[in-house]
N, C-alpha and C positions, 0 to 999 in steps of 0.2 A: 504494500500500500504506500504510495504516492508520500511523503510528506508535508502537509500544510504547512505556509509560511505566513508570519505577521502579514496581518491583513493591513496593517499601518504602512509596513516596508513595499507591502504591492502597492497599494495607493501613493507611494511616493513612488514608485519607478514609472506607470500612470502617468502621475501630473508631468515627470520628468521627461517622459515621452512627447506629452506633448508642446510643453513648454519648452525642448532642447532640439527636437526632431520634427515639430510640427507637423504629428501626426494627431488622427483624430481621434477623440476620447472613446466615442462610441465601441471605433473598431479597437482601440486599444484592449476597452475591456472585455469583450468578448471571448481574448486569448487567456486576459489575466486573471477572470473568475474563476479559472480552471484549478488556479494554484492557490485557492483559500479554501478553509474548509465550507462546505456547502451552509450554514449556520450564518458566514461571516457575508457571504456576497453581498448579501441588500446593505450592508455596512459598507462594506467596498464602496459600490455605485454611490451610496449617500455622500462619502466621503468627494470620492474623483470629482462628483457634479460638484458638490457644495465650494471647495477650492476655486473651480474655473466659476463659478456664479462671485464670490466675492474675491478671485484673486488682486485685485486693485488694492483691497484693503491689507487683504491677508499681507500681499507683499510693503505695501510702504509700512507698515509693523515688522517684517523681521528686519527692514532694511534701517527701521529704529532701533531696534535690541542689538544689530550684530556691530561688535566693534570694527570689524574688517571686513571686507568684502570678500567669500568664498571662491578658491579657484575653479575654474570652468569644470576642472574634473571632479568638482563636487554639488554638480547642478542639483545631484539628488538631496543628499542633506538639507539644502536651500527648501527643497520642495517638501523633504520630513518635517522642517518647520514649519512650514505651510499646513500642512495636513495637522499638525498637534496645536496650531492656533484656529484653527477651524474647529475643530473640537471643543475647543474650548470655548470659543467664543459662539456658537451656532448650536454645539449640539447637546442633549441632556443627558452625555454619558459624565458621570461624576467625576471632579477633574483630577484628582487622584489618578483613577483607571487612565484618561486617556492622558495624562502626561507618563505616566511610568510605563504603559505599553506602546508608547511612542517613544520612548526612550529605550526601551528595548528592541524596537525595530532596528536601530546601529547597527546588531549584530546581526541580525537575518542582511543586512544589507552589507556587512563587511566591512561598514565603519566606525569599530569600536571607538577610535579616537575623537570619535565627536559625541558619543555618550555623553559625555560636563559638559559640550557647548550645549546641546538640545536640550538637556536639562536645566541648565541656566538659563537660557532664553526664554522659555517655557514658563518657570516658575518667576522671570524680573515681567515678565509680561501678568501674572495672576497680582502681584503685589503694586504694580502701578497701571494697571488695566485701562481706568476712565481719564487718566489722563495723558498716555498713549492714543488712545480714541480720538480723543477730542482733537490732540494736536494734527491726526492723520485725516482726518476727516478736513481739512481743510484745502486738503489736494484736490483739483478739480476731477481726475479720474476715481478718486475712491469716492465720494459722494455719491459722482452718477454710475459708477461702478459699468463704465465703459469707457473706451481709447478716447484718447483729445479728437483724434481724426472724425472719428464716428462720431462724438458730442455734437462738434462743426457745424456737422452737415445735418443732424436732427434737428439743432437750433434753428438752421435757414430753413428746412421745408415743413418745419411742424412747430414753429415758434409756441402756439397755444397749448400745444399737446406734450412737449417735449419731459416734461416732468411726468406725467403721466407714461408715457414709451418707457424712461427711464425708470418707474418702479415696477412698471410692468414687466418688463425685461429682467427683474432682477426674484422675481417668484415663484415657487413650482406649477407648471404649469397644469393642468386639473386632465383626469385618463376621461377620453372621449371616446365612443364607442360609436361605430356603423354595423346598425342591424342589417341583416341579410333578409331583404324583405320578400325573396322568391321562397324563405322557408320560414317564415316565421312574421306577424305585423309588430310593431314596435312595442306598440303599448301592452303587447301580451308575453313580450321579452322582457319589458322593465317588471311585470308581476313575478315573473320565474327569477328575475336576481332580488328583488323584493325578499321571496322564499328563502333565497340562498343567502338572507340576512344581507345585500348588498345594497346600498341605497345609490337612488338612481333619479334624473329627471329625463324627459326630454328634451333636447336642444331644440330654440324658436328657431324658424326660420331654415332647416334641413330637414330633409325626408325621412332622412333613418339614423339621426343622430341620437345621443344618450352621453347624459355627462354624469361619469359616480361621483360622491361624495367625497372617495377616498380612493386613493389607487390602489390595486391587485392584483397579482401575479394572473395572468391570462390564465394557467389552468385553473383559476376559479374560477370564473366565466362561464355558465351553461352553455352547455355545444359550440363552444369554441373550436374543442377539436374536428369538429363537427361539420365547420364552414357557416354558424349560423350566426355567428359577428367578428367584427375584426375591429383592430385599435386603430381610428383615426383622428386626427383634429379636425372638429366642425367643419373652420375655415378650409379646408384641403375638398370637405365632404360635397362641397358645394359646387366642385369640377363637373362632377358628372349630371348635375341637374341642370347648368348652366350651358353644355353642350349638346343636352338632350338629343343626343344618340336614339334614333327609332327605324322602323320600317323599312328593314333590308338594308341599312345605311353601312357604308365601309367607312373604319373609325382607324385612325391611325394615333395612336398614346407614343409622341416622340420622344421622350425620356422617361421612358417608362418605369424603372427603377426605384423602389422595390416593388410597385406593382400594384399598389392602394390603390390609385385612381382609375388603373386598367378595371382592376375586377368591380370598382365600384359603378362604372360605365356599365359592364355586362349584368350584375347582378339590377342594375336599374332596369335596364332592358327588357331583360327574361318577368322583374315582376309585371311590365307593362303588356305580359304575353307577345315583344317584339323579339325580334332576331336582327342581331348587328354583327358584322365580322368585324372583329377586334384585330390590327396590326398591333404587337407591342416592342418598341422600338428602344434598342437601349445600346451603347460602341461600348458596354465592358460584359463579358460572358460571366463572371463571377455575381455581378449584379444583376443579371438576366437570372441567374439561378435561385435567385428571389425572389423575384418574379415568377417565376415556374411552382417554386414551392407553395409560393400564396395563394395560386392557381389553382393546384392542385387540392389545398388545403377545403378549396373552397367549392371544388368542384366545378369549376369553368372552364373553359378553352379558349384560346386567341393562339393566333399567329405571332410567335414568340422570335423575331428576328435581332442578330447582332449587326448595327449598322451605322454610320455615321449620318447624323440630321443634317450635317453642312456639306455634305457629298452628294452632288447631283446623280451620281452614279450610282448611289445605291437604289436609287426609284426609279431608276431609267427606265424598264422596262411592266413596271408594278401599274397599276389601274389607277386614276386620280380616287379622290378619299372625298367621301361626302363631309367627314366632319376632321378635326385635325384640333388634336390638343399638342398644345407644346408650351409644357412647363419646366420653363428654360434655367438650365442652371443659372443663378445666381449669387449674392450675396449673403443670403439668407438671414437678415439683419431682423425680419421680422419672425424668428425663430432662437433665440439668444435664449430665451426663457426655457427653451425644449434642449437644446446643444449650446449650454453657457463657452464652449471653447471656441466657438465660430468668433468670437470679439479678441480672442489672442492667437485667431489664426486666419485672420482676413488683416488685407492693408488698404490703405487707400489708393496705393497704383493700382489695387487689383479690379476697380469699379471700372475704368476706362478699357478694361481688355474684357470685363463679360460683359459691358453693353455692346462692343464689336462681336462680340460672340452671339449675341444673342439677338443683333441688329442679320449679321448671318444667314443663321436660323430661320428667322421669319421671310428672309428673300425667298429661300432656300425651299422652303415647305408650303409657301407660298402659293411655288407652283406646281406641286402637286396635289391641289385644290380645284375643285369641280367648282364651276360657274354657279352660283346660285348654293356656294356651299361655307360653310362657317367655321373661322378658325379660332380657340378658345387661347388668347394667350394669358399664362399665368407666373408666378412666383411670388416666393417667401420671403420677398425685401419687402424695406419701405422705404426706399429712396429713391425719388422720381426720376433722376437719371436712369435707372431700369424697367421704370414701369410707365408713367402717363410719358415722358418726353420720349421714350420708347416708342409710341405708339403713335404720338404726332410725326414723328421723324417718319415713322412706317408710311403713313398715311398720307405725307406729302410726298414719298418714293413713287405710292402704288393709285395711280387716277383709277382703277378696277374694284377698288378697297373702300368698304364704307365702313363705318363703326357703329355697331346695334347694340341701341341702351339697355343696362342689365336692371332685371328688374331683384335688387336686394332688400331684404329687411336692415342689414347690417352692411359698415361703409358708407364711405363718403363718396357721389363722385366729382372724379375731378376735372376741373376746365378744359386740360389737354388733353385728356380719354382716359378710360379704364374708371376703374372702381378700386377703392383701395380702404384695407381692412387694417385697422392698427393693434398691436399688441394688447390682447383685453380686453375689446371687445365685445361683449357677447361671451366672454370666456376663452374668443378664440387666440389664434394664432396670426401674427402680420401677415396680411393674405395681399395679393394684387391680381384683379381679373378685366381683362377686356377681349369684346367678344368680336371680331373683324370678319363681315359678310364682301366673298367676291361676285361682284355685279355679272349679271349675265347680259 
């Protein structure tokens, strides 16, 4: 049997990953819950998330307590004190436990000789606590507990809201469900988690949404395994009613990955007793295999292609597409609250290379759009250069291009196009939708 290791010393190799390597937490942990004991995981995850949600703070604090600066080969350390000030300050394990088992992470990690710093640091932080606070709290990124870059440019396009974005962004975000409504109606699934003690409402404003009280491990979930609901955010759930996919229609899901909104299109379908051929479109076959699984899980079918959306050559020969979502990579600025590492692993060069990307894309797929057929563009920012100035831009390229108003409970829309959802919402997620009809 396997050895378990401090579940502290994985959460700092984690944070270290991605703070050193900028890689991403999600896939990070997915390797590293393998090496705790099964008991410790959801402590894991709590830990990893809670770090990159307040690292601003966390960090202008050790960078208070340390009298030197750590050398680069000991990013990890840096990042153990992260994780044992998060504990302390975040969470209600008793600070006894988590400084002395954060102290003894050292050795699961090899660094006995910083046993005394971690432990000093730790306990000059418990005996001068609120006025460490006070002092750090005066930095402009620990307050909004995001980059100066990012702050900027919330300030200019959401001046009224930016506080708002800002606390929102910094909250666990609430487990949202999409009922499978070809096997089951909504309100007769919220009565069966009701039974299973699980408290639950309906989300306003989507078809088959459900927001719990409290989040739970999917196998608690009746007929999960089952295909008769999946985990989605509202704001996401709203793709496939806004595209309304019917009547023989050919559907092409250009970034398709993991696969949410493929099956959530078909499963809309099947309950409206239509039939739609589903393209689901994704250039990494690992990510495809996500999509296959969710598929599968759910008992659907689509045409599961690996292919490049900016490649005229991969449609070359393919039939035009009555409906065409293309929820284009992004920023994903309006998801910070669901993947807090997205804020210390996006830059601000990186905005002007995915609106060329995503400027691209819409040329691209464009014209593999039937006359008289509608194409859903989406993403998980909320900064206009990706999303309404996206669409103006589009729209003075393409005289063929009109733009068809969405009709939402939730969001604003805005002057230059699209509809644009902000973090909170409604409970949701920062969503951006506009819906572009090509003129026949």
């Amino acid at each position: 049997m396997a050895r378990t290791v401090n579940v502290r010393a994985q959460a700092a190799r984690c944070v270290t990953a991605v703070l050193a390597r900028g890689e991403s937490l999600t896939q990070v942990l997915e390797s590293a819950r393998t090496a705790v004991a099964p008991r410790d995981i959801g402590l894991l995850s709590e830990i990893c998330f809670g770090v990159m949600r307040h690292y601003y703070r966390l960090d202008a604090l050790s960078r208070q307590l340390l009298t030197k600066r750590l050398k680069p080969r000991d990013r990890d350390v840096h990042a153990l004190i992260l994780v044992g000030l998060y504990q302390l300050i975040y969470m209600r394990v008793p600070n006894h436990a988590a400084l002395n088992e954060t102290v003894q992470a050292t050795r699961d990690m090899s660094k006995q000789w910083a046993r005394g710093l971690v432990n000093a640091i730790l306990r000059n932080y418990l005996r001068d606590s609120e006025r460490l606070l006070k002092e750090v709290e005066k930095q402009s990124q620990v307050s909004c507990e995001l980059p100066d870059w990012l702050s900027a440019r919330l300030k200019k396009a959401w001046p009224d809201d930016y506080t708002a974005i800002c606390e929102a962004s910094q909250v666990h975000p609430p487990m949202s469900l999409r009922v499978n409504l070809v096997q089951t109606g909504r309100d007769d699934y919220i009565t069966e988690l009701a039974q299973a003690e699980i408290e639950a409402s309906a989300i306003a404003g989507t078809e088959a949404g459900v927001q719990l009280s409290s989040a739970v491990n999917v196998e608690a979930l009746p007929g999960f395994a089952d295909g008769r609901v999946s985990v989605q955010d509202a704001a996401a759930q709203l793709a496939s009613s806004l595209l309304d996919a019917h009547g023989g229609h050919r559907v092409l899901d250009a970034c398709a990955a993991p696969g949410g909104k493929t099956a959530a299109i078909l499963e809309r379908a099947l309950a409206q007793s239509n039939s739609v051929d589903v393209v689901a479109l994704d250039n990494n076959e690992l990510r495809l295999q996500r999509v296959q699984d969710n598929l599968h899980r759910l008992g659907l079918e689509a045409d599961v292609m690996c292919a490049d959306a900016m490649d005229p050559d991969s449609f070359a020969d393919s039939p035009l597409f009555d409906r065409i979502l293309l929820d284009a990579p992004c920023s994903a600025t309006g998801v910070i609250r669901r993947h807090p590492d997205i804020k210390l692993l996006r830059r601000d060069s990186d905005i002007a290379e995915l609106v060329a990307t995503q400027s691209a894309m819409l040329d691209t797929l464009w014209d593999r759009l039937k006359p008289g057929g509608q194409l859903l563009y989406a993403t998980c920012s909320i900064l206009p250069d990706e999303n309404s100035a996206q669409i103006h831009a589009f729209l003075s390229r393409h005289d063929d291009a009109a733009e068809q108003a969405l009709a939402l409970d939730v969001g604003r829309a805005q002057s230059r196009g699209g509809v644009q959802i902000l973090p909170g919402e409604q409970g949701m997620d920062g969503f951006f939708y506009a819906l572009l009809v090509k003129k026949t």
